[in-house]
Each structure stands twice: as structure tokens, then as C-alpha cells.
Biopython code that builds the backbone (N, CA, C, O; Angstrom):
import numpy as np
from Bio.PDB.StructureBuilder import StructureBuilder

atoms = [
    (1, "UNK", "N", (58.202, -215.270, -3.379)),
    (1, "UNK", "CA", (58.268, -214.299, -2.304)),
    (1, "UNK", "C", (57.396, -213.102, -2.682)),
    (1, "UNK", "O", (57.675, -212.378, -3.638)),
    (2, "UNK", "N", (56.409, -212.933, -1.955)),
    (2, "UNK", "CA", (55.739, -211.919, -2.134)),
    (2, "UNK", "C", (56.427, -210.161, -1.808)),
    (2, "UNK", "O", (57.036, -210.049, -0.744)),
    (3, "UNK", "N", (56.360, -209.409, -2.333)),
    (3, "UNK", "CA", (56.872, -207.818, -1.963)),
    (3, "UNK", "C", (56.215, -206.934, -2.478)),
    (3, "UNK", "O", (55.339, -207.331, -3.246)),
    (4, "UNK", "N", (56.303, -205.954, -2.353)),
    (4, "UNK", "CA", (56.108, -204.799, -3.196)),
    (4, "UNK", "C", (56.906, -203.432, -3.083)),
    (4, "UNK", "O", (57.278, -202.685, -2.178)),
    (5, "UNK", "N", (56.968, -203.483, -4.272)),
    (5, "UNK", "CA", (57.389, -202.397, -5.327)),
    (5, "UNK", "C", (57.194, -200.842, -4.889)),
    (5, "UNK", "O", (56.050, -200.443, -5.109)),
    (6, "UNK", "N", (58.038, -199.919, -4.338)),
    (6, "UNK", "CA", (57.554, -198.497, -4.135)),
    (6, "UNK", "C", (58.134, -197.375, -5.111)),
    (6, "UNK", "O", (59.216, -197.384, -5.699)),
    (7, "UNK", "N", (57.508, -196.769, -5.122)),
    (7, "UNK", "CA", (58.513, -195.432, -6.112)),
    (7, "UNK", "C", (57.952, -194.219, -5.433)),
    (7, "UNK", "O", (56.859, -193.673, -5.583)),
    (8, "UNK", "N", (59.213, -193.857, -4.458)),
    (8, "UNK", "CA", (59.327, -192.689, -3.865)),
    (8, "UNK", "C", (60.113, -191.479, -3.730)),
    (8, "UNK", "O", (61.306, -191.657, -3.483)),
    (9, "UNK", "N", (59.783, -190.523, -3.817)),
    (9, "UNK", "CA", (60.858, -189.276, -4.140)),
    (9, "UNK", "C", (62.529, -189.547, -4.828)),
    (9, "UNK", "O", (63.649, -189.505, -4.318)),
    (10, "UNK", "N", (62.052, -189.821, -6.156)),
    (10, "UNK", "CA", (62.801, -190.817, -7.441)),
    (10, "UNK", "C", (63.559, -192.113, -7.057)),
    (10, "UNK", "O", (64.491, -192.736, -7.566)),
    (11, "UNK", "N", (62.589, -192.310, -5.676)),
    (11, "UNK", "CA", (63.266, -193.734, -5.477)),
    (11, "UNK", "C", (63.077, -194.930, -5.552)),
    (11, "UNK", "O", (61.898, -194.796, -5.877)),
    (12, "UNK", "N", (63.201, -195.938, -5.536)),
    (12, "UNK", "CA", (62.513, -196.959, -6.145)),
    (12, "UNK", "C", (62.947, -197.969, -4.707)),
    (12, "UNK", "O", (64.130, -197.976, -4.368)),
    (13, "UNK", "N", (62.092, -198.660, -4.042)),
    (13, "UNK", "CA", (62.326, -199.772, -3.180)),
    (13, "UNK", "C", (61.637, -201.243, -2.877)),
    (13, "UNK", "O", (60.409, -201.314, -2.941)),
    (14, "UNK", "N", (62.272, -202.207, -2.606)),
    (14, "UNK", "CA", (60.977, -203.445, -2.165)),
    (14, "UNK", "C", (60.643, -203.374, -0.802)),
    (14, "UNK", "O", (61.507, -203.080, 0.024)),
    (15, "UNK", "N", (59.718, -203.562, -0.544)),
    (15, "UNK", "CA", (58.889, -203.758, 0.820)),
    (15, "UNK", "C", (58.533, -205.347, 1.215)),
    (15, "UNK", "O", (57.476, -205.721, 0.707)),
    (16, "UNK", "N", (59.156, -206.252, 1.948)),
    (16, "UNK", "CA", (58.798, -206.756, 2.219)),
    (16, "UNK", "C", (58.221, -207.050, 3.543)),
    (16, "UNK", "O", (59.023, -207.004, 4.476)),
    (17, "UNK", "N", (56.426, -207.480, 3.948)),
    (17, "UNK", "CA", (56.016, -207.067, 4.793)),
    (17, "UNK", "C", (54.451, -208.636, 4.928)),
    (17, "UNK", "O", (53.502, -208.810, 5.693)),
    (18, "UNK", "N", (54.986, -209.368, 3.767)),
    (18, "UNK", "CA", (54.116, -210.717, 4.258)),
    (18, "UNK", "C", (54.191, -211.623, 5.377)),
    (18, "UNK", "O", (55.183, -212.351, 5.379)),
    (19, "UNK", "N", (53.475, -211.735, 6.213)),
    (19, "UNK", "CA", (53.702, -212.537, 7.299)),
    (19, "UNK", "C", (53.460, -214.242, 6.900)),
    (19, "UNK", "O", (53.791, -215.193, 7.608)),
    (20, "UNK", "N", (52.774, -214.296, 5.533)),
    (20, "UNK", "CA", (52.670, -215.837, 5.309)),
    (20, "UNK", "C", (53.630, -216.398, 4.773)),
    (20, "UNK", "O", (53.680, -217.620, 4.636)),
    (21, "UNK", "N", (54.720, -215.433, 4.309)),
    (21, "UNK", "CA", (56.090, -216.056, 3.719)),
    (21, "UNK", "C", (57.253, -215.181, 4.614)),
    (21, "UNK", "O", (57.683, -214.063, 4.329)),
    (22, "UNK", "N", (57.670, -216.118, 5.904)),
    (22, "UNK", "CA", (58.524, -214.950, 6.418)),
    (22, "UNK", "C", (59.823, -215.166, 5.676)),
    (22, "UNK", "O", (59.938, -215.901, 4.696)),
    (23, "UNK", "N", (61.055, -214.265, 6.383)),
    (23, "UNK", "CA", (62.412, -214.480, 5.941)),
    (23, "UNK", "C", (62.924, -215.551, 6.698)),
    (23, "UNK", "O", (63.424, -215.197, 7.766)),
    (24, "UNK", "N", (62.949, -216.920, 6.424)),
    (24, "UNK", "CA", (63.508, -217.986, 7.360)),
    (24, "UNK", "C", (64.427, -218.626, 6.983)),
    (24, "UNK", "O", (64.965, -219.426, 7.748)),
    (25, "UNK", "N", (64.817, -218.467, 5.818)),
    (25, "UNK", "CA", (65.975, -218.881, 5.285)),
    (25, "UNK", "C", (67.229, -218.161, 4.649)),
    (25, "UNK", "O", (67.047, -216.944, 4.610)),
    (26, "UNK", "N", (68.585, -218.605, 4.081)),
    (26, "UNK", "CA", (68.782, -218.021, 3.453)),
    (26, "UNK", "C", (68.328, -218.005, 2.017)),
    (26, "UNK", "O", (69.271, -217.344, 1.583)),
    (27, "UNK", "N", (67.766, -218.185, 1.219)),
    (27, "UNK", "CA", (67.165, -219.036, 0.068)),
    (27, "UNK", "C", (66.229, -217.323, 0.172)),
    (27, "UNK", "O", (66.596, -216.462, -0.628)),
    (28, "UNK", "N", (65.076, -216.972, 1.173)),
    (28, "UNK", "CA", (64.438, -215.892, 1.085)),
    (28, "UNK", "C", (65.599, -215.184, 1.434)),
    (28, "UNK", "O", (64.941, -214.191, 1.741)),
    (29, "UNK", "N", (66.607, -214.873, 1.626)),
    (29, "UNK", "CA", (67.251, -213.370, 1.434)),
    (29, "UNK", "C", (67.354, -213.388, 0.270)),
    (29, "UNK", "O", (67.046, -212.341, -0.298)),
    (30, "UNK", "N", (67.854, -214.635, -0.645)),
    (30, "UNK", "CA", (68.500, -214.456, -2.243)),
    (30, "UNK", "C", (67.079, -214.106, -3.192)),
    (30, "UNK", "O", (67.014, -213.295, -4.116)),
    (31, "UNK", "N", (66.153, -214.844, -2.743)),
    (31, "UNK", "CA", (65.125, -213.925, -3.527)),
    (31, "UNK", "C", (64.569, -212.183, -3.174)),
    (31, "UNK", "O", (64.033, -211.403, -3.961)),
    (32, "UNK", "N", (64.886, -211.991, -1.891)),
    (32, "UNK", "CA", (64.265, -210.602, -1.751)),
    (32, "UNK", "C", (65.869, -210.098, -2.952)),
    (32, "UNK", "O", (65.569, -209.429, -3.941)),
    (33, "UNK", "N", (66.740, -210.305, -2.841)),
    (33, "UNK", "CA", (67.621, -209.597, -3.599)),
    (33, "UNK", "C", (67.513, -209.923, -5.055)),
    (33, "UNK", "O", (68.015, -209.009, -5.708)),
    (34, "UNK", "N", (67.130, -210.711, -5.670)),
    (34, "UNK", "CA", (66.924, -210.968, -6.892)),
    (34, "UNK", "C", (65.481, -210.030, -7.148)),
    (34, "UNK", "O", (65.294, -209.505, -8.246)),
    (35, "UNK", "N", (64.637, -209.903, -6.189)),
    (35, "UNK", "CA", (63.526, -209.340, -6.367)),
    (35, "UNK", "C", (64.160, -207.920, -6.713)),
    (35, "UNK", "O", (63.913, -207.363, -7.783)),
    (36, "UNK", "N", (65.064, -207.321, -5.659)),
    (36, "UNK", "CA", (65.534, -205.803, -5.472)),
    (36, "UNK", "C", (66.348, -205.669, -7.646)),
    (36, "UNK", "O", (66.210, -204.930, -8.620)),
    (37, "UNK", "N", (67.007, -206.747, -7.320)),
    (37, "UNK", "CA", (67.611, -206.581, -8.982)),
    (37, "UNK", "C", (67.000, -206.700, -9.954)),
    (37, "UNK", "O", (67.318, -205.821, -10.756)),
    (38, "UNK", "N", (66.189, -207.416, -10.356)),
    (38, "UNK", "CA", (65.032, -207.577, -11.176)),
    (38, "UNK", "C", (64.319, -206.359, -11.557)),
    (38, "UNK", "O", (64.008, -205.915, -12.662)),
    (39, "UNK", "N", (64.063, -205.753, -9.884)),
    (39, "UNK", "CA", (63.300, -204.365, -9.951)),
    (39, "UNK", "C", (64.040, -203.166, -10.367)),
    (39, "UNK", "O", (63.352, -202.202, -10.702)),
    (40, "UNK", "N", (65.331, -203.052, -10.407)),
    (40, "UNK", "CA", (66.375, -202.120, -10.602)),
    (40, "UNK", "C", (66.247, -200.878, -9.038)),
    (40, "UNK", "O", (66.239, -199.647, -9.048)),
    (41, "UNK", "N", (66.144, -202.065, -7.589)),
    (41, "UNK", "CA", (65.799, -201.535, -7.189)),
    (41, "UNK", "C", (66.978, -201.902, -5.649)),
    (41, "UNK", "O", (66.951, -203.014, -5.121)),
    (42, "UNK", "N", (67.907, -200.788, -5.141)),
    (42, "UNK", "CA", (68.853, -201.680, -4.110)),
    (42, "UNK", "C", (68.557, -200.931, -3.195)),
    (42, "UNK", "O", (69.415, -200.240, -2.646)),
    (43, "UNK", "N", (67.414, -200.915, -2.881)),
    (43, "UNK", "CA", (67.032, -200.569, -1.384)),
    (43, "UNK", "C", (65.805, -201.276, -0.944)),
    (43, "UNK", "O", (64.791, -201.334, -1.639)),
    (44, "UNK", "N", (65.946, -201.910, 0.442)),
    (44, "UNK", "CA", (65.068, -202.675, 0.765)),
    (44, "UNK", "C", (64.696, -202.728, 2.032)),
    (44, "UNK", "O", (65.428, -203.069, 2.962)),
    (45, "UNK", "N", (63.204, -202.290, 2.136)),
    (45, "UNK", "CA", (62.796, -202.180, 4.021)),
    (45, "UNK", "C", (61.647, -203.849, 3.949)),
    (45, "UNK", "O", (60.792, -204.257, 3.163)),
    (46, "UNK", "N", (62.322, -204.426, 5.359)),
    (46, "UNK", "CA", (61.237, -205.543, 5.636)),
    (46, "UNK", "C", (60.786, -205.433, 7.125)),
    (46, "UNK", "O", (61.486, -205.237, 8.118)),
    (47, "UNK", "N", (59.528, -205.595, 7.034)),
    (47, "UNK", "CA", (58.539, -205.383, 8.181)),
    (47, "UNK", "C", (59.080, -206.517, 9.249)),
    (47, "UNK", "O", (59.736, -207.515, 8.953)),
    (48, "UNK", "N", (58.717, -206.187, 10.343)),
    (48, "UNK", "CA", (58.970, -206.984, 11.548)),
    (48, "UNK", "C", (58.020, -208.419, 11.660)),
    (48, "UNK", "O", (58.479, -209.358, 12.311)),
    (49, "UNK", "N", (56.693, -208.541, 11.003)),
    (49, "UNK", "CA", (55.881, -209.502, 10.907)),
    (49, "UNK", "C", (56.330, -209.664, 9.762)),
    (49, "UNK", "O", (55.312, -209.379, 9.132)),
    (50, "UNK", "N", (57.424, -210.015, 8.653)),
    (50, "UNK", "CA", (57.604, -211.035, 7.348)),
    (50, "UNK", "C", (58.983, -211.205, 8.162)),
    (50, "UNK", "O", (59.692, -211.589, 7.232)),
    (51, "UNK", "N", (60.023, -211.166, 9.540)),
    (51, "UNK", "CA", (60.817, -212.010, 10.053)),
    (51, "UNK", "C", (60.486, -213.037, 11.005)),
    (51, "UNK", "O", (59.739, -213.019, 11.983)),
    (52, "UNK", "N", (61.241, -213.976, 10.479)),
    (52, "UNK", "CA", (61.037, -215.616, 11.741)),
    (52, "UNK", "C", (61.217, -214.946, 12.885)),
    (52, "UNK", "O", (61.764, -213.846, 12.958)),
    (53, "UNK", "N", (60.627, -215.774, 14.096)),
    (53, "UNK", "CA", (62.040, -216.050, 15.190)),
    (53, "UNK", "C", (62.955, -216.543, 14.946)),
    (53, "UNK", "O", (63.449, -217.059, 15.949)),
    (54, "UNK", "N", (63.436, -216.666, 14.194)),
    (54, "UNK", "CA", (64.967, -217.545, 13.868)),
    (54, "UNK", "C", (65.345, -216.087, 13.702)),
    (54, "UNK", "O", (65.775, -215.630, 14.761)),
    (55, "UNK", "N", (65.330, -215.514, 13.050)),
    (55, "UNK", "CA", (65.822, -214.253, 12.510)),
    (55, "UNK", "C", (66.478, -213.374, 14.305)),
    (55, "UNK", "O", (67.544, -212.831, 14.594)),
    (56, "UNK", "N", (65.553, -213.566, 14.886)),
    (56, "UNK", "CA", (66.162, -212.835, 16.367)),
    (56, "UNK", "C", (66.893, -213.360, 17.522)),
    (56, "UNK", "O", (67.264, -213.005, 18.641)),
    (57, "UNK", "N", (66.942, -214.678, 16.495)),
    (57, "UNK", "CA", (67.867, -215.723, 17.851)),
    (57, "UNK", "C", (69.312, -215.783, 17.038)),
    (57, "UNK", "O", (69.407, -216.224, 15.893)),
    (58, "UNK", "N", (70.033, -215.447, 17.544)),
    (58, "UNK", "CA", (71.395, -215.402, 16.748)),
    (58, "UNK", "C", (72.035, -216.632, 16.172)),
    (58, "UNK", "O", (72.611, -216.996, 15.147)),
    (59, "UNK", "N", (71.552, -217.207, 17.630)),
    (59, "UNK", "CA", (72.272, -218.340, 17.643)),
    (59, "UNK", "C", (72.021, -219.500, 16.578)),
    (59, "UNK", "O", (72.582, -220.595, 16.536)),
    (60, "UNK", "N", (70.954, -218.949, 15.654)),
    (60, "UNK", "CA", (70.833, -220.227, 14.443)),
    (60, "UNK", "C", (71.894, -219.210, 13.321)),
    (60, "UNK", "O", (72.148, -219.696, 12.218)),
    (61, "UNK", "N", (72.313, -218.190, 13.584)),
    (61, "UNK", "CA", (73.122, -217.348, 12.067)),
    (61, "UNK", "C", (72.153, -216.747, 11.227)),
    (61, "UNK", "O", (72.584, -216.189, 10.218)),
    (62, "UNK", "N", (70.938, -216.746, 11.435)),
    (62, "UNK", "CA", (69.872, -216.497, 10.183)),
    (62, "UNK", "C", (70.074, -214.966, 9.710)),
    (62, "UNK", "O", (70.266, -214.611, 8.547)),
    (63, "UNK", "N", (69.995, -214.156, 10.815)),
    (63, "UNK", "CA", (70.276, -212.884, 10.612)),
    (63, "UNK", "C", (71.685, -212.603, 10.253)),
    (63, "UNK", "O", (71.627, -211.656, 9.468)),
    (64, "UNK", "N", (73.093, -212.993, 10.453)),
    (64, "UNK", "CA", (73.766, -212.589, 10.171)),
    (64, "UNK", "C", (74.460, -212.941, 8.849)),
    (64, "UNK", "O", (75.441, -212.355, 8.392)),
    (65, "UNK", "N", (73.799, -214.005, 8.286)),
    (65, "UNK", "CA", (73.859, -215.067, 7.110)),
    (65, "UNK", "C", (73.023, -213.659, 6.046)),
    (65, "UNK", "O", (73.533, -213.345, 4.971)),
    (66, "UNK", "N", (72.042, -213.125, 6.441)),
    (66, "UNK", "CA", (70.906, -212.388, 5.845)),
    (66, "UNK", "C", (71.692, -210.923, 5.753)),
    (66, "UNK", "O", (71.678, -210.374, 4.652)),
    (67, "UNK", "N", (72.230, -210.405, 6.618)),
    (67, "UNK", "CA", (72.651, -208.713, 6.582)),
    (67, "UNK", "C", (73.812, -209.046, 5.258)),
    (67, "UNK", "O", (73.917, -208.373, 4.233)),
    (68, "UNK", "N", (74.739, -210.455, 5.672)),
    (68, "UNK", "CA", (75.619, -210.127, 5.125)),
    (68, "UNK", "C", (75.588, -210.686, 3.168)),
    (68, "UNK", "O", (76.579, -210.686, 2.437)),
    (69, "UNK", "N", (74.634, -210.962, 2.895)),
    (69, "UNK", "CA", (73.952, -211.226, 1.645)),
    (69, "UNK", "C", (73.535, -209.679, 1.826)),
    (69, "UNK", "O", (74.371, -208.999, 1.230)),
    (70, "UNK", "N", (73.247, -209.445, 2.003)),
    (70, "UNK", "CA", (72.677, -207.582, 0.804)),
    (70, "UNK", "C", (73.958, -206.902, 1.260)),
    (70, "UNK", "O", (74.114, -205.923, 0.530)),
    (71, "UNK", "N", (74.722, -206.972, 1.949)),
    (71, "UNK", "CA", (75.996, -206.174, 1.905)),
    (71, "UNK", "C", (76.658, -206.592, 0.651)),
    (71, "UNK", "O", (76.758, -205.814, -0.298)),
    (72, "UNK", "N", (77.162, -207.932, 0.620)),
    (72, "UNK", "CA", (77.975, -208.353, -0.745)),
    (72, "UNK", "C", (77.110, -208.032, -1.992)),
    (72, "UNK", "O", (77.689, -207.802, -3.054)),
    (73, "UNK", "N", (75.700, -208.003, -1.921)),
    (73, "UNK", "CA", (74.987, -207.587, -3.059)),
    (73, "UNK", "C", (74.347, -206.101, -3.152)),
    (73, "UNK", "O", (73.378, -205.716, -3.806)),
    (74, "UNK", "N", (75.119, -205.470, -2.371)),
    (74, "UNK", "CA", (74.919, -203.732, -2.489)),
    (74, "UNK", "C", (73.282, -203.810, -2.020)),
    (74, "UNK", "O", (72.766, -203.137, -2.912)),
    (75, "UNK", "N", (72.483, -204.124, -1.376)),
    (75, "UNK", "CA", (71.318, -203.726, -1.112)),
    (75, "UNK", "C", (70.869, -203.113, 0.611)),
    (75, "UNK", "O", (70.520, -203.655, 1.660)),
    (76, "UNK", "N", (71.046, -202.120, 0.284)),
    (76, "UNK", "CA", (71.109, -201.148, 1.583)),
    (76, "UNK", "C", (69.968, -201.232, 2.359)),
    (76, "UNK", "O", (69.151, -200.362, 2.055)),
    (77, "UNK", "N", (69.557, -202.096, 3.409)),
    (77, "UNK", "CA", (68.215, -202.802, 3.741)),
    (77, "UNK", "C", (67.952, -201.932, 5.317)),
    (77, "UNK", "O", (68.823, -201.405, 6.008)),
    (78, "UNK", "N", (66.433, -202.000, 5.591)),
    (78, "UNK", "CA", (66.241, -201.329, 7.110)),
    (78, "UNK", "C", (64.858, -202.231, 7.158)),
    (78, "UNK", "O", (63.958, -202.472, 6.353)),
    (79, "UNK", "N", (65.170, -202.623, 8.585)),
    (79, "UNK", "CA", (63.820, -203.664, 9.295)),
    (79, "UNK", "C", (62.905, -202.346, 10.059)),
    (79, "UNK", "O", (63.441, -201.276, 10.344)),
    (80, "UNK", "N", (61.650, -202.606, 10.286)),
    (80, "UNK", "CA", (61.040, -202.034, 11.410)),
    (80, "UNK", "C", (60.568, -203.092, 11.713)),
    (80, "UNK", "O", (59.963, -203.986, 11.121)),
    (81, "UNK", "N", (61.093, -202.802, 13.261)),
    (81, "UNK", "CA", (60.717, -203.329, 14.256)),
    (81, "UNK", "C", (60.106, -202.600, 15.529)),
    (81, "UNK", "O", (60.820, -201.859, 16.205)),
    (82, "UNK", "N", (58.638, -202.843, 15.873)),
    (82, "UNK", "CA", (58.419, -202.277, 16.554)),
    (82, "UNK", "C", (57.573, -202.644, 17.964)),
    (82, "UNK", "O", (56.904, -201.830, 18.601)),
    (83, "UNK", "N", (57.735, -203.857, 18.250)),
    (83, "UNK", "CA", (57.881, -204.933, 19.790)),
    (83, "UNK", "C", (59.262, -205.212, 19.656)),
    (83, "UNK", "O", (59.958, -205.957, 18.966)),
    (84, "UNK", "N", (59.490, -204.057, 20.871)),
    (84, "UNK", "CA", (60.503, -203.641, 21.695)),
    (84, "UNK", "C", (61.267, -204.659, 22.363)),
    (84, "UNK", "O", (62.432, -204.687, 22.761)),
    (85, "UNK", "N", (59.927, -205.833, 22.398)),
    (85, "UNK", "CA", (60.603, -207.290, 23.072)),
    (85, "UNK", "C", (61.755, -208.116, 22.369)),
    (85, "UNK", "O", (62.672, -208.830, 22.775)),
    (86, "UNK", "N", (61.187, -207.599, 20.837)),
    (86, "UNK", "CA", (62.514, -208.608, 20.319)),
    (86, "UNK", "C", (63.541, -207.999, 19.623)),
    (86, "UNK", "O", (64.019, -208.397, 18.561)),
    (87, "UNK", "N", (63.930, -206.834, 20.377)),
    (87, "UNK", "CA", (65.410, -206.191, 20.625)),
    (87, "UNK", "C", (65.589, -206.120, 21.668)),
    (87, "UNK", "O", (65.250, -205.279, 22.501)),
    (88, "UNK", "N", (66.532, -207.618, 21.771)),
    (88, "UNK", "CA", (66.830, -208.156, 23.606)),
    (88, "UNK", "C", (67.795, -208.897, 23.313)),
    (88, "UNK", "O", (67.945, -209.733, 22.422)),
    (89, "UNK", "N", (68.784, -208.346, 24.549)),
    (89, "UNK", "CA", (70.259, -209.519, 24.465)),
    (89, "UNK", "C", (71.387, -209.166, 23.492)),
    (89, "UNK", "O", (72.037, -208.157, 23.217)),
    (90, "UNK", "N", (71.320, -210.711, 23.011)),
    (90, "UNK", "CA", (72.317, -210.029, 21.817)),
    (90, "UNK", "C", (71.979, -209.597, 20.496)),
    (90, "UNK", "O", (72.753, -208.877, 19.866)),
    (91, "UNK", "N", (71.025, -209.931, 20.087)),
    (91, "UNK", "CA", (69.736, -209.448, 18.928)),
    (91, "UNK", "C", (70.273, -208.078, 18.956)),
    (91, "UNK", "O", (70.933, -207.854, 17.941)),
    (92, "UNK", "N", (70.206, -206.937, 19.895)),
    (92, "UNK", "CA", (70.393, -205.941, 20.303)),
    (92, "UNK", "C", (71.365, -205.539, 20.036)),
    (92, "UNK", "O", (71.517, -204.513, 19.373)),
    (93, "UNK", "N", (72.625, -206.521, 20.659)),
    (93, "UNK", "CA", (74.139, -205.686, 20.587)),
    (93, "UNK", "C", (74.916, -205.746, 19.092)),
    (93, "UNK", "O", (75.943, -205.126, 18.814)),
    (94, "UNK", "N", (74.253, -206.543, 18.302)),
    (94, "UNK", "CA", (74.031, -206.939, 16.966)),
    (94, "UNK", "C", (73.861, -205.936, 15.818)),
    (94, "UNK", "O", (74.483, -205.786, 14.766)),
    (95, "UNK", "N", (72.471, -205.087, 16.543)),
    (95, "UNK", "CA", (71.620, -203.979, 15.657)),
    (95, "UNK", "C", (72.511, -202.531, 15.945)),
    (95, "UNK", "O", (73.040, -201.787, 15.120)),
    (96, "UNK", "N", (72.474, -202.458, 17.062)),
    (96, "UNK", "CA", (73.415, -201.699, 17.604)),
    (96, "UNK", "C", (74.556, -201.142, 17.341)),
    (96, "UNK", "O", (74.825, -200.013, 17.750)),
    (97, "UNK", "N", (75.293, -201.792, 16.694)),
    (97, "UNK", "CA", (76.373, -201.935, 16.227)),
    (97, "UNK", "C", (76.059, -201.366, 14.626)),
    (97, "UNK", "O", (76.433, -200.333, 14.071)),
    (98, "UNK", "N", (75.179, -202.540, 14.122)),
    (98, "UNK", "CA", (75.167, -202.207, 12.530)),
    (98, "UNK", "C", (74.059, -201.068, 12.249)),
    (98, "UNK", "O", (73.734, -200.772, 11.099)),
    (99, "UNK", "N", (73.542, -200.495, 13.313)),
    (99, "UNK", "CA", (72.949, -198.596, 13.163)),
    (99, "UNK", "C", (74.427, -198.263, 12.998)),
    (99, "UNK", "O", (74.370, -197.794, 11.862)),
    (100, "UNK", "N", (75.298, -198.206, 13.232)),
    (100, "UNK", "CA", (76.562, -197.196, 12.915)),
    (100, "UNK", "C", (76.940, -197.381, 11.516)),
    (100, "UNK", "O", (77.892, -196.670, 11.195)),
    (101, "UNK", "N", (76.492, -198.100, 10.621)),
    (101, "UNK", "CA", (77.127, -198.387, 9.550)),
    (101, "UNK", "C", (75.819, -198.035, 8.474)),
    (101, "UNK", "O", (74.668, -198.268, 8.844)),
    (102, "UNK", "N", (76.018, -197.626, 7.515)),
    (102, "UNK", "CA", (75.626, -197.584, 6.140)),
    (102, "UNK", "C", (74.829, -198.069, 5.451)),
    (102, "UNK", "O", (74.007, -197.352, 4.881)),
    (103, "UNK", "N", (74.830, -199.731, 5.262)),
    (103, "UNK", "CA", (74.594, -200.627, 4.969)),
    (103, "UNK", "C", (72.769, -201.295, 5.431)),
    (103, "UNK", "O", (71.831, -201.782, 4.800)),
    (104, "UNK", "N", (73.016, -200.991, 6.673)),
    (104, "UNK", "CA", (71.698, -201.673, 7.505)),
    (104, "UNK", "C", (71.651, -200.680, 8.813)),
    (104, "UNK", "O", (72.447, -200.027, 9.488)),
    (105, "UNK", "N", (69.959, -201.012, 8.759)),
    (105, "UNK", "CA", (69.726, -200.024, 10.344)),
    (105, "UNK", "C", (68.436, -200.662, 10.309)),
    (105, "UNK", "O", (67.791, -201.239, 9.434)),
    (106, "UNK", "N", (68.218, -200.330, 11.760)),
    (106, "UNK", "CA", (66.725, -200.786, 12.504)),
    (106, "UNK", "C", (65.764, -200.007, 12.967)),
    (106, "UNK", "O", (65.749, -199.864, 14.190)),
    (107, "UNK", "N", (64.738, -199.313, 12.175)),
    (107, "UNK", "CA", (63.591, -198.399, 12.778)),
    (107, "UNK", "C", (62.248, -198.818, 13.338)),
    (107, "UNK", "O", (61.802, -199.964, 13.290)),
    (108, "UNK", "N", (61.647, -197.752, 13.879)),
    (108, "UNK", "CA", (60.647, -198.117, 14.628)),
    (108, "UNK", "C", (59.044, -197.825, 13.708)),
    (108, "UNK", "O", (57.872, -198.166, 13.863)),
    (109, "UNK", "N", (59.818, -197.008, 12.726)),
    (109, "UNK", "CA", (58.562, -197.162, 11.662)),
    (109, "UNK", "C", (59.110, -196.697, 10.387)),
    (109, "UNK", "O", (60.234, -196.205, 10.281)),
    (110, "UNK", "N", (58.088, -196.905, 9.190)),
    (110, "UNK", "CA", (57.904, -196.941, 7.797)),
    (110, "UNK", "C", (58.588, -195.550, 7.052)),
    (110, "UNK", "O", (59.065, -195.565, 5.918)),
    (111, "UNK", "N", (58.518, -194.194, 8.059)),
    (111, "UNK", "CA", (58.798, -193.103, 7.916)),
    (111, "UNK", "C", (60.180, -192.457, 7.706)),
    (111, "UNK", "O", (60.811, -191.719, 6.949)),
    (112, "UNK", "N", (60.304, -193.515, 9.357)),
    (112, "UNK", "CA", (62.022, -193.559, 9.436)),
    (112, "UNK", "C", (62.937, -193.723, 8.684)),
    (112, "UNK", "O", (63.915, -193.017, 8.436)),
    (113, "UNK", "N", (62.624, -194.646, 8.323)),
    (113, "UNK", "CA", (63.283, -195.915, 7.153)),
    (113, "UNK", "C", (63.598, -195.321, 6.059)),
    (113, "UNK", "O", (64.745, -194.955, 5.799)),
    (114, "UNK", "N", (62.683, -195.182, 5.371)),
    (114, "UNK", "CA", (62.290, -194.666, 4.208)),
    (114, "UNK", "C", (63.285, -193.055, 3.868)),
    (114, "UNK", "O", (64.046, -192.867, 2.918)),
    (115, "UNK", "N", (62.997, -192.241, 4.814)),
    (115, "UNK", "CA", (64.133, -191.158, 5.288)),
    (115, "UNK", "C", (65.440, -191.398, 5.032)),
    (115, "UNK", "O", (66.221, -190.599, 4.515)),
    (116, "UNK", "N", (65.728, -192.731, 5.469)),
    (116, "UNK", "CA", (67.626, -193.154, 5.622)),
    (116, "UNK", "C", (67.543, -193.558, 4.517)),
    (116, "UNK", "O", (68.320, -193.134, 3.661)),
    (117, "UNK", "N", (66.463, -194.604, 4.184)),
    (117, "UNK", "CA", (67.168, -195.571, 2.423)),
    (117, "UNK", "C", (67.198, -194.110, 1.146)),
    (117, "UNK", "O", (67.697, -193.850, 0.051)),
    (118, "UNK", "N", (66.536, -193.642, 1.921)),
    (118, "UNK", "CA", (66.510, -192.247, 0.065)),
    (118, "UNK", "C", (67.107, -191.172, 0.677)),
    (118, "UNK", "O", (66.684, -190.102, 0.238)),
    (119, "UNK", "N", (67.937, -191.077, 1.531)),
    (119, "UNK", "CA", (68.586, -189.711, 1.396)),
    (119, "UNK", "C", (70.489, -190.097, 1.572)),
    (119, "UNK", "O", (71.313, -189.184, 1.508)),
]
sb = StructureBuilder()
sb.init_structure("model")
sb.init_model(0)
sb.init_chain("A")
sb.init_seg("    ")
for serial, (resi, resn, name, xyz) in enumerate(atoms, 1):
    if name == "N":
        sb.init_residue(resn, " ", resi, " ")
    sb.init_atom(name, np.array(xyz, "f"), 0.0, 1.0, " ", f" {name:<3s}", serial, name[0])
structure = sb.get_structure()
């Protein structure tokens, strides 16, 4: 799994943001988190081009199989997403929900993100 490594205002995070290896399994959540531990690093933003469509269709579990792997493994994760198209339905009432919580949130850019995982 390709990522990279940030160190920002004493924080340390993975970026994952390859579109030739997306997140389509669960198998790639356990490595982005082995990546995050390895790195001594439990914060993790992944770009909207390194997720499947599987990832936005609920109905295969991919995403909820995925949030709830870095919850049990403490890794406090934020997607940007920023085609508006694929926060639709229940994808939506999904994200929606888990912006209220701690754990995971969904921004519209790199800035955002980055803001919530380090403060």
C-alpha cells in the first residue's frame, strides 16, 4: 500500500491518496493501519481518488467494515471528498452521522482535515 508520511505542527500522519491501489478491501484498511502503527502515527486522512466505489455503496459493508477497523484500532481517520456526487443517499446519512463523533469525519479539503486530526 502506497502512503505517505506527514509531520505537521508536532504531528505525525499517513496520507493515503493513490488511485492505483484503492481502499477495496478490508485487507487495505489493515494495512493503512499497520502503516499508521509502524509509523507511530494514529491519524489518518485518505483522498477521495485512493476509495473504490464499493467504498460508497453501502450495500457491499466496505465502508462500514473500514470506519470500524480504525475505531477498534484508535486511528482517528478523515476522507476528502470532494464530488459532491458521491455523498448521496445513504453514503450520506452514514457520514452524517459519524461528523458528530470523534473518531471519523468527512472534508472537502486537505486543510480541513488536517485542522480536526491535530487539534
Amino acid at each position: 500500500m502506497n502512503y505517505n508520511l506527514i509531520e505537521k505542527n508536532d504531528n505525525r500522519y499517513i496520507e493515503h491518496s493513490n488511485d492505483k491501489k484503492q481502499l477495496s478491501t478490508e485487507r487495505d484498511a489493515v494495512d493503512l493501519i499497520a502503516a499508521c502503527i509502524e509509523n507511530n502515527a494514529r491519524l489518518l486522512i485518505i483522498q477521495e481518488k485512493a476509495l473504490s466505489e464499493d467504498f460508497f455503496n453501502l450495500r457491499t459493508g466496505l465502508a462500514g467494515t473500514v470506519l470500524q477497523k480504525f475505531v477498534n484500532y484508535n486511528i482517528k481517520a478523515a476522507l476528502i471528498i470532494t464530488n459532491e456526487e458521491k455523498i448521496s443517499g445513504r453514503f450520506r446519512e452514514m457520514i452524517t452521522e459519524a461528523n458528530k463523533g470523534n473518531d471519523f469525519r468527512v472534508f472537502k479539503n486537505t486543510a480541513d482535515a488536517e485542522n480536526w486530526l491535530t487539534t
